[in-house]
Phi, psi and omega in degrees: 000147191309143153250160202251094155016345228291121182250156210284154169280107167256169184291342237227349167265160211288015166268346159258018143258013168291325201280346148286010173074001158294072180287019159268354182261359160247203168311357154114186180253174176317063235252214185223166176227142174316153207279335170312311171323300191279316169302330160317309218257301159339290205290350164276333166288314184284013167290001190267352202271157135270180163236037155280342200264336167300333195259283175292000129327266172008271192315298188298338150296339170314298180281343187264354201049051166241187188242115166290103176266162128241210182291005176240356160298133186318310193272019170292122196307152180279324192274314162316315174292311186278007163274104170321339173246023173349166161262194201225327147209155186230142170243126222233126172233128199113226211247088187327294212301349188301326174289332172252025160261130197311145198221142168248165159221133197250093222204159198180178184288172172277344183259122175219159162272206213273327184298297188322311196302314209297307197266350174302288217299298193300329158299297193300321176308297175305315178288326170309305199281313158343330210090042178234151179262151161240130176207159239202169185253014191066353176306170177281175183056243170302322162266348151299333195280316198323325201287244194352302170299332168284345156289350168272305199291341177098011161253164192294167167205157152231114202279129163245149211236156137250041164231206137278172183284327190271017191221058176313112180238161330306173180295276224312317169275045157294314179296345187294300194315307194311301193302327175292334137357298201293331193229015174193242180189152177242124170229187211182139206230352170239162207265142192009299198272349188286110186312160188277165181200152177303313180285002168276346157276004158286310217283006176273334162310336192291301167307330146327283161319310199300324210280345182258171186265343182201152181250148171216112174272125188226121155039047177274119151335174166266208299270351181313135165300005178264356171253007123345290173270040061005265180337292185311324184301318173287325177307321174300332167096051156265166163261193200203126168236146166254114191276156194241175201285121177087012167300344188231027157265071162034053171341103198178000000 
């Protein structure tokens, strides 16, 4: 297996001007394609669909009150349309525009330590209030805090599901999910009512990584879905950072 690179969070790399909010010192913002570009790019993803399986997508977001994008929808993300593994529709609840705004992901194991919660909260906390949507898979442990913490700073987050919407896994973040309503968006590549299964989460990782500009690794084991998505992260051609142990601890 591949090993995945993890270059250190240093003062002098663009995640930390990220966290001033000088997003031109990273990879830049969330930028546009001509519009021949994006149907190009739309009609290669949507060869894996028919559109009978579209027209029922179509209906079951309809019924659930969400919003069905795909690749030829406007607001379908640009960092996703430029992935070879885009999804083919995403069912999108909240706040649409959170997707085509530059986005970090903060993402980690479900068992962490008292450090780990600590520098997830305060990265994640920090990069909000810059103006970066922060976003995660909802899982327990590190990326629950990511949410929550961008939600105490009063910034967006976007929760990607390996469920469905109306099958929230774990339970214990339903309530989490409803708050990220308010302040971001909850999306999803699968349709409503479909239970979380163990192979959906590589492929919701995959929509993590794709939806973001940078991946941030907190205390991921070698077998953790958080180097899963690392990994993915690199096919995409993100970078990837590792907060190392006491990094956004105060020096005294």
């Amino acid at each position: 297996m591949n090993r995945v690179n993890l270059k250190p969070f240093t003062e002098d790399c663009w995640l930390a001007a990220a966290l001033q909010g000088q997003h031109t010192l990273g990879p830049g913002r969330v930028g546009t394609l001509p519009r021949p570009a994006r149907a190009s790019l739309a009609a290669r993803l949507l060869e894996t669909v028919s559109e009978a399986q579209l027209q029922q997508a179509r209906e079951e977001a309809e019924s659930c009150g969400l919003i069905l994008i795909t690749p030829a929808h406007p607001a379908y993300p640009l960092t996703l349309l430029t992935s070879a593994d885009g999804p083919a529709v995403l069912y999108v609840e909240g706040d649409l525009t959170a997707l085509a705004k530059p986005q970090l992901a903060i993402v980690g194991p479900p068992r962490m330590t008292a450090l780990g919660e600590g520098d997830a909260r305060r990265l994640a906390g920090d990069l909000a209030r810059s103006g970066w949507v922060i976003t995660s898979g909802l899982a327990l442990g590190i990326d629950g805090v990511a949410h929550r913490a961008a939600l105490a700073a009063g910034g967006l987050t976007l929760a990607v599901l390996g469920s469905g919407h109306r099958r929230i896994y774990p339970a214990a973040h339903r309530p989490l999910a409803q708050a990220i309503l308010e302040q971001g968006a909850v999306v999803s590549e699968f349709p409503p009512t479909m239970s979380a299964r163990p192979h959906h989460f590589p492929a919701r990782n995959r929509i993590v990584s794709g939806l973001s500009q940078g991946v941030v690794v907190i205390e991921a084991g070698h077998r953790s879905g958080a180097l899963i998505t690392a990994r993915l992260a690199v096919a995409q051609g993100r970078e990837v950072f590792v907060v190392p142990r006491h990094a956004l601890v105060p020096a005294g």
